[in-house]
N, C-alpha and C positions, 0 to 999 in steps of 0.2 A: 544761273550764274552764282556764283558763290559768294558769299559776304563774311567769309572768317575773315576774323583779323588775327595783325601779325604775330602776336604774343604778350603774350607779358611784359614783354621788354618795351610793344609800343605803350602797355597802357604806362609803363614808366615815363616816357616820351612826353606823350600824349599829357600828360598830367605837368611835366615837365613846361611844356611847350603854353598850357592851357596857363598857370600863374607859378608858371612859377609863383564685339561678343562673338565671340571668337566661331565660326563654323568650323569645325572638323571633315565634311564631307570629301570623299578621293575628288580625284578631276575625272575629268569625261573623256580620259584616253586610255587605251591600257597599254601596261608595260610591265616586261619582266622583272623589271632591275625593284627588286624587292626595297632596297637603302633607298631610292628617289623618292616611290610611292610612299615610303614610314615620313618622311617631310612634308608631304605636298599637301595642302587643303586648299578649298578654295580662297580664303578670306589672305593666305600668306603666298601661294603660287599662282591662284587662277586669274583669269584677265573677265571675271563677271562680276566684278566687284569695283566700287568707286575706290579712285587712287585717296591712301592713308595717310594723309599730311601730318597728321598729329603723330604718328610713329616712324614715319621714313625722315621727317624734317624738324624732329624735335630741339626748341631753342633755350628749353635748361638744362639740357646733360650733352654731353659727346659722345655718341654711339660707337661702337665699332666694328668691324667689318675686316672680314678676313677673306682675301682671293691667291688661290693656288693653280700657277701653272705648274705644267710637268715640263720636267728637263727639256725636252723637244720642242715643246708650244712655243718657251723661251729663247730655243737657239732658232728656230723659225720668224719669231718677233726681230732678235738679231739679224739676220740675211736679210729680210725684208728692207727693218730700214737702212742696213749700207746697202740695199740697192736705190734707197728711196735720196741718200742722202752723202752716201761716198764717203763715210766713213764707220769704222766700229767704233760698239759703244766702249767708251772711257778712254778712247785714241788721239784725246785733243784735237781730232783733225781739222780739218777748214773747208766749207762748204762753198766750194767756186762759183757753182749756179744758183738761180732764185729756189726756193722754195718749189717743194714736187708739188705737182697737178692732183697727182693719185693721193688717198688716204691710207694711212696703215693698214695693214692685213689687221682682222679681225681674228685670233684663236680662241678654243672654246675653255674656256677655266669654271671652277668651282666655287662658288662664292656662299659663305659662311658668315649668317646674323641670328645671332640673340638665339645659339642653340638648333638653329632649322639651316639645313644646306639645298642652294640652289644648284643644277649642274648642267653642265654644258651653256655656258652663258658667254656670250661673245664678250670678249674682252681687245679691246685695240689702244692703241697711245693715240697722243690727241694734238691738235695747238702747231704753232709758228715759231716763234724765235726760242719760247718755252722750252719745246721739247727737243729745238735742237741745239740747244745751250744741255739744256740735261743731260741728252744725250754725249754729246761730245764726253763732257767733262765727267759722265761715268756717274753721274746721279739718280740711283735708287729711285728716286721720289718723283717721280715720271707724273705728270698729266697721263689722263685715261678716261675712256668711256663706258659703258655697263650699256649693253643688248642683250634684256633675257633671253628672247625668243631667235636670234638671230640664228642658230644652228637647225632649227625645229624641221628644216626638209631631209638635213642626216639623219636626226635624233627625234622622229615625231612623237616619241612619250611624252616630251618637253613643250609640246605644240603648245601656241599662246600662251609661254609661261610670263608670267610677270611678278613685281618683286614687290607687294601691297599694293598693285593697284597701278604701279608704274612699269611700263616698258622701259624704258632708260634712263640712262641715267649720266651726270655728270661729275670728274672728279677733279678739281685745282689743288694744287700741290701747293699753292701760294707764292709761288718762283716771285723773285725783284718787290715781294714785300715782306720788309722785318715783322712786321706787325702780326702775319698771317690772318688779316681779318678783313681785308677789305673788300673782296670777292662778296664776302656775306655784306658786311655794310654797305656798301654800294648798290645792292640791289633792293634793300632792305627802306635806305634811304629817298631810292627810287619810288617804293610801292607810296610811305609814310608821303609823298608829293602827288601823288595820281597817277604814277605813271607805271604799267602792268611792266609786271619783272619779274623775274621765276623767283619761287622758292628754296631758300638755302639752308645748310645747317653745315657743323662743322661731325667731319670723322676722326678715330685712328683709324689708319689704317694700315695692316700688316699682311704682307706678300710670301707668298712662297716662289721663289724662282726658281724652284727644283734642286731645293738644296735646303729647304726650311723656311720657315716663319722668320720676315726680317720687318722689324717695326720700321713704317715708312712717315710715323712723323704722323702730325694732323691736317688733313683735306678739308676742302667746305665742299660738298656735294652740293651740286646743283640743278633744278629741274629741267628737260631739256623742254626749249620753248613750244618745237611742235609734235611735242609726246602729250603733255597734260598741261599742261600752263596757259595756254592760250581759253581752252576750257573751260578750266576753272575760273578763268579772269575776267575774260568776256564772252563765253557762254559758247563759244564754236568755235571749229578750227575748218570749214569745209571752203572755206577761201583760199585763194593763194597762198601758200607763205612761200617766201624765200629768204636766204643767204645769200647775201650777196658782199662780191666783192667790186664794187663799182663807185664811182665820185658823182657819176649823176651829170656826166659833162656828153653823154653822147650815151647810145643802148648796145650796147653787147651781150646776146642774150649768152653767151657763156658765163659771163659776169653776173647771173643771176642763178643761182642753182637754185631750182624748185624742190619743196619738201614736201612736197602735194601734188597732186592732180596733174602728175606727170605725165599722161597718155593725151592730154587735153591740149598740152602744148600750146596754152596758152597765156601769151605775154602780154596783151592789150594793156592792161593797166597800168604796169611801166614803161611800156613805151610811151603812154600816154603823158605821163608825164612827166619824162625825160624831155619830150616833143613843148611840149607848154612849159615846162620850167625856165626854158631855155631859149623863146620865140622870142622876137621880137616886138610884141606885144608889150612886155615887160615896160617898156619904156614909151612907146606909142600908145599904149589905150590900158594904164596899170589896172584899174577897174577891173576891164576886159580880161586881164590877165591874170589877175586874183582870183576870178569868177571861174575860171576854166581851172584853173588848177585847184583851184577848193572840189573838183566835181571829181576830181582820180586821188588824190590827195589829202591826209589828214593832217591839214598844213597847222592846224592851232594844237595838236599832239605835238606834232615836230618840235615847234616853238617853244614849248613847255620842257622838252626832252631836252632841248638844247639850251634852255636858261640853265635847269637846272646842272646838265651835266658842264657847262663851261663855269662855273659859280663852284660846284665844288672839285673841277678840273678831273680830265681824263685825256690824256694824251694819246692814246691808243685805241683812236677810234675815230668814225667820220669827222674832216676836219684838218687829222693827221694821215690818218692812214683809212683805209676805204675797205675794212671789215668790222669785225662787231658789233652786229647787228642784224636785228632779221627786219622784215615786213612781211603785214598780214592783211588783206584786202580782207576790212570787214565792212562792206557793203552795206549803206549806200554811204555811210562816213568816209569811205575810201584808204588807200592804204595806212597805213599805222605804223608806226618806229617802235619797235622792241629793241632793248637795252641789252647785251651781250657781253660777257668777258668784263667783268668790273677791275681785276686782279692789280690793275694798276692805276684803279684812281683815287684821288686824294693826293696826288705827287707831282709835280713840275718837272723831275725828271731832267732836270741842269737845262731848265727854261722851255721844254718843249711842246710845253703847255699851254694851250690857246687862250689868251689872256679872254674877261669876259664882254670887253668890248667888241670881241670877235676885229680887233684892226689889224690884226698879221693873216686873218684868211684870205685867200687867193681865189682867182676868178675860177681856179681847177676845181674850187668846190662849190660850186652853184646852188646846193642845193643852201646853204649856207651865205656865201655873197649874195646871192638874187634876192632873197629872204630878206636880209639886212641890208641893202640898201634901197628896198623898198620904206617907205616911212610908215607905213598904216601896219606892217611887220614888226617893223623895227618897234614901234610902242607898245605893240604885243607883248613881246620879247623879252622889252624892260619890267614890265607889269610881271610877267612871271619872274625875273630876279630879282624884285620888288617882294612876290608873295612867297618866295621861297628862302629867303634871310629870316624874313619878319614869322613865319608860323613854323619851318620843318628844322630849317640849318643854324640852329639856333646855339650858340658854345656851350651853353649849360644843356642842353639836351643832348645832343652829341657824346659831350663827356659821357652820360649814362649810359649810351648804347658802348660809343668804345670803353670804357671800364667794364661794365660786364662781362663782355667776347674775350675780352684780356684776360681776367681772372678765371674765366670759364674755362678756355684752354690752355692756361698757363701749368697745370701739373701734368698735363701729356707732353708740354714742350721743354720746360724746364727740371720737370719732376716735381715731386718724389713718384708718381705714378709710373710716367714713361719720362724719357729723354729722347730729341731729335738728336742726332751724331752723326760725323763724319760722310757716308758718301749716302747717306738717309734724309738729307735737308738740303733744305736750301739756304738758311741761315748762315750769316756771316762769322758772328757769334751770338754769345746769349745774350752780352752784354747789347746787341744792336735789339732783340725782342723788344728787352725790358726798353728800351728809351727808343724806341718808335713811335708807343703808347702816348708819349710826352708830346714826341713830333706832330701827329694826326692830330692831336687839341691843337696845336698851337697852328697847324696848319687851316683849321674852322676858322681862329679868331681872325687869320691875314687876309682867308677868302670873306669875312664878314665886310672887314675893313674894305677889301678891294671895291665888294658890291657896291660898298657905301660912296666909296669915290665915283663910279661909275654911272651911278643913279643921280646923283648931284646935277 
């Protein structure tokens, strides 16, 4: 298991908080294409190599990164999603049904870092309201994900190609935040509390859509949870994980997509305790009931996850809506909450926000109601919003993390470097960047306040 810490910036934090060789060898396949083999080594394309945190997720510079589809890849991504979504892109249109089942076609693109090109590398768009808000309204700066190896049964020169050590990869565009930083701080803030969160950093990134190179503005790439993250964090990924989209009020095993040990087709574990979350036990023999769910369950991770995330608010995610999140049965602790999609917290969102007393959750989220209005939970609960004001979420610590990220990407977004423009961002204007910065502090100080009323 891994014991890097987060950076520089936590020892800033951290201090804050406290008192205030490079291989050249080819790879192991052979292939014609003479331009692939001049890039490949092991240490930058092979998959025998530990994933490069220090160079894919670097947190004092902004890297950059350049992907090229061809004309066709891009009118193919096109069709795809007005099949997916019923309408073309930049056609303002209006999306009548839920959200599609199916995920983006995946096409194989080019991807260009620091002088060395990857090729044939899947490339697909990503997200919910995100991309089809992007879409519609003809937004360059798309959500996306990075699959090095994804083409490798066409293209087996490419077999097990990976990009330092990672197979995939994740891209947020920053949509519905002025700030562009909160995808990184969020997760960031996550780790600096105990609680395992992928690895982030911020990109340029500039596209080719078959017509050139078009700066798309600055990304926070993220690590995907059950690629290397889990790993790194707690030392194995051979348990379940899932994605799921579910409230935890009844089991639908569609409602859980497994990203593992799909042949095993097995669900025990959540059924398990969907089954005991939800008994009647609860209230007849709570003991009884606490005891059986601590056995499938990593009910005092949860409790931790959920102080912290209601304390510095996130609207878009269990609670509100019934994604962003994975779980990972890591045996015999049992399953585990992983934090997913930060991109919108830190915001109220014109009140949508679950306040920290958790008193507007509803019985539809059990996982949540049962939890709190259990009392030997609920003191849990408090104790972590208690220890997360007082050591992590601290206004003068905060400030340093948001000030930095600010200044660190502010010359790819304002200039003189690069400038976000027109159908390249998501920004409202510039003027909303610059005084978001202001927002996000003074949003610490109200949730500091809040905790404080709360805990009283």
């Amino acid at each position: 298991m891994s014991n890097r810490k987060l950076s520089s910036v936590t020892i800033l934090i951290t201090a804050a908080m406290m008192g205030f060789a490079s291989s050249c060898a080819e790879p192991e396949v052979e292939t014609d294409d003479a331009i692939a083999t001049s890039d490949w080594t092991e240490t930058t394309h092979g998959n025998k190599v530990e994933p490069n945190y220090a160079e894919v997720f670097q947190q004092q510079k902004v890297n950059s990164i350049e992907i090229t589809l061809t004309s066709t890849d891009w009118s193919a991504v096109q069709q795809n999603m007005k099949s997916l979504y019923g309408f073309a892109f930049g056609s303002g249109g209006v999306q009548t049904q839920g959200f599609p089942d199916e995920e983006p076609d995946y096409v194989p693109v080019s991807v260009k870092y620091n002088g060395k090109q990857w090729y044939k590398v899947g490339f697909r768009l990503k997200g919910n309201s995100t991309l089809k808000n992007s879409w519609r309204n003809g937004i360059y700066k798309l959500p996306f994900r990075l699959n090095m190896d994804r083409f490798e049964d066409d293209f087996p020169q490419f077999k097990n190609q990976r990009f330092y050590g990672f197979k995939e990869l994740s891209m947020s565009p920053g949509a519905n935040d002025n700030s562009l930083i909160r995808e990184k701080v969020g997760s960031d803030i996550f780790r600096l509390a105990g609680i395992p969160s992928s690895q982030t950093a911020f990109y340029k990134v500039y596209i080719n859509f078959g017509d050139g190179l078009r700066y798309c503005g600055v990304y926070t790439m993220v690590e995907v949870v059950d690629d290397t993250m889990l790993k790194d964090q707690l030392g194995g990924k051979s348990g379940n994980i899932y994605k799921p989209e579910s409230n935890f009020k009844t089991f639908v095993q569609s409602q859980f997509e497994k990203k593992n040990n799909e042949e095993a087709a097995d669900y025990t574990d959540v059924q398990a305790t969907i089954s005991i979350l939800n008994s009647g036990l609860r209230t007849t023999n709570p003991t009884q009931w606490r005891s059986e769910l601590e056995k499938t369950f990593n009910v005092s991770h949860f409790l931790k996850w959920l102080a912290i995330n209601s304390t510095m608010q996130n609207w878009d995610t269990y609670g509100k809506m019934a994604h962003n999140y994975y779980l990972y049965n890591q045996s015999p602790a049992g399953l585990m909450w992983i934090p997913w999609d930060n991109n919108e917290c830190m915001m109220n969102r014109g009140g949508q926000a679950t306040p920290i007393s958790l008193s507007t959750v509803g019985d539809n989220w059990p996982l949540i109601r049962n939890l709190i209005d259990d009392p030997v939970y609920k003191l849990k609960y408090k104790e972590y919003v208690q220890e997360f004001v007082n050591i992590v979420f601290k206004p003068d610590a905060m400030n340093i993390l948001f000030t930095q990220y600010h200044e660190l990407i502010s010359p790819y977004v304002l200039g003189p470097a690069e400038f976000e423009i027109g159908k390249y961002t998501h920004l409202t204007n510039n003027t909303a960047f610059v005084n978001e910065l202001a927002a996000l502090k003074q949003h610490v100080v109200n949730q500091n306040q809040a905790a404080i009323e709360y805990l009283k």
